[in-house]
N, C-alpha and C positions, 0 to 999 in steps of 0.2 A: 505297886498295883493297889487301887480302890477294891472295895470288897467283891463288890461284883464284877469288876472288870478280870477277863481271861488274860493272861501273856500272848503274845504273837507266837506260838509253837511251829514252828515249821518241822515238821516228822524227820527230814532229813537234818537233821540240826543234831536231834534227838538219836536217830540213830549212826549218825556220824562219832557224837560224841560216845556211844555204847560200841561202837565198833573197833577201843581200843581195847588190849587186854587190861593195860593195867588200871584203865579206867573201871572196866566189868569188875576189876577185884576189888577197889575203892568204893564203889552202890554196892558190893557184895560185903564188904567189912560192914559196912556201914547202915546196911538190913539188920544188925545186929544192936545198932545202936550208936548213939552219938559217939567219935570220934576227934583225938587232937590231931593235927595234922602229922605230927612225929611219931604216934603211934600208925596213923595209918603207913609211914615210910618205911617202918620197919623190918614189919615183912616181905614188902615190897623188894628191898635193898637199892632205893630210891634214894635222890635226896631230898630234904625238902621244900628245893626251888622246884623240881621236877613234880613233884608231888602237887604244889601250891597250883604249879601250869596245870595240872590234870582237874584242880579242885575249881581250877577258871572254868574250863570248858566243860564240866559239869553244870555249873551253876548259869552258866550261858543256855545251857539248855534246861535249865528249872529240875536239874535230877538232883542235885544239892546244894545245901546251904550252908555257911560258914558266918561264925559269930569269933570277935576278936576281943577277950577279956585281958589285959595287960599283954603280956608277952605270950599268950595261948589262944591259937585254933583251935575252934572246935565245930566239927563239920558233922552235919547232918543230911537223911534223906529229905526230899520234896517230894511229897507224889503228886506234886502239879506234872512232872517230864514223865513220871511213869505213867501215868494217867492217858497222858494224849497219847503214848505211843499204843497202850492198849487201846484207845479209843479207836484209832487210825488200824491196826491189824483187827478188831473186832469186825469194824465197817469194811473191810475186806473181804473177808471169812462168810460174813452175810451175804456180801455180793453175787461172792463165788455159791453158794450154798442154794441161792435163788434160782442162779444159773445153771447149775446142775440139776435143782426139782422143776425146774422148765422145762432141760431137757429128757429127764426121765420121763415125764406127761406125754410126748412129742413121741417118744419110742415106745409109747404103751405099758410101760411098768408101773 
């Protein structure tokens, strides 16, 4: 991606990818800080092919990134995927939020 150019984020992408558990604990280790892939397996009791598949569809959807130094992953957050999904549930929230002070105006409150 150019500097200014966005990803193509598709929200379902983003929330597909978030809608595994062991993925949510992988962006949740990982809020804490950069990560090697073997340390993220650990806790898991993962391995780290399984691991590496969940660290794909992460990065497919711009939630994390992975940098490969000799024989070490080391996987970090993006907040490019966290971004759009807040973006996508914010413009939601507002929609709904409009739609309800319309209808309170309409009921006289």
């Amino acid at each position: 991606h150019t500097a200014n150019s966005q990803p193509n984020l598709e929200p379902g992408l983003i929330f597909d990818a978030l809608g595994e558990p062991t993925r949510r604990a992988i962006v949740d280790h990982l809020s804490r800080g950069p990560a090697s892939v073997s340390s993220l397996a650990e806790p898991l009791g993962v391995t780290l092919a399984a691991v590496l598949q969940h660290v794909q569809v992460l990065e497919r959807a711009s939630l994390v990134t992975s940098r490969k130094v000799g024989r070490v992953r080391t996987c970090s957050l993006d907040q490019t995927g966290l971004r759009a999904a807040e973006t996508w549930i914010s413009e939601r929230r507002t929609a709904m939020e409009q739609k309800l002070d319309r209808l309170a105006e309409v009921l006289g409150e």
